[in-house]
C-alpha positions, 0 to 999 in steps of 0.5 A: 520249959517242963518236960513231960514226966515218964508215963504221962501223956505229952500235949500234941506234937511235944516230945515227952522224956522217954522220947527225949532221952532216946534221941542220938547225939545230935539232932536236926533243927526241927527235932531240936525245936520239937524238944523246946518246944517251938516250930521248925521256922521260930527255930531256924529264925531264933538260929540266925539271929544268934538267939537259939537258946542251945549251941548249933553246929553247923555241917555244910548245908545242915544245922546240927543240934546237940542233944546233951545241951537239949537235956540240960537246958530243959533240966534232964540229967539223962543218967538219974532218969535212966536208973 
């Protein structure tokens, strides 16, 4: 999964990396899917088979995305891009 490089422009609907490395700490599921690039129903689906490629937390009735794992799953390493 190739994340868009700073000043180009992302397809429809991808998150390029200025965007990706803006992102809070944690993300919802459609933002988490956003960033791999699949929809928000593939990703809840790919969550309950225990098949989402990074980890989820679950909070009550939400789904919580960590944004580091997001980041090293698509190969950013969030301190380089930012110097």
């Amino acid at each position: 999964m190739a994340v868009q490089e700073a000043g180009e422009q992302a397809p429809s609907g991808a998150m390029g990396l200025e965007e990706l490395l803006a992102l809070p700490a944690t993300v919802n599921v459609t933002t988490a899917g956003r960033a791999l690039g699949i929809g928000r129903d593939k990703a809840y689906e790919l969550i309950r088979s225990g098949q989402f490629p990074v980890r989820t937390l679950p909070l009550g009735g939400t789904i919580r995305v960590p944004t580091a794992e997001l980041w090293k799953i698509l190969g950013v390493d969030a301190r380089a891009e930012r110097e």
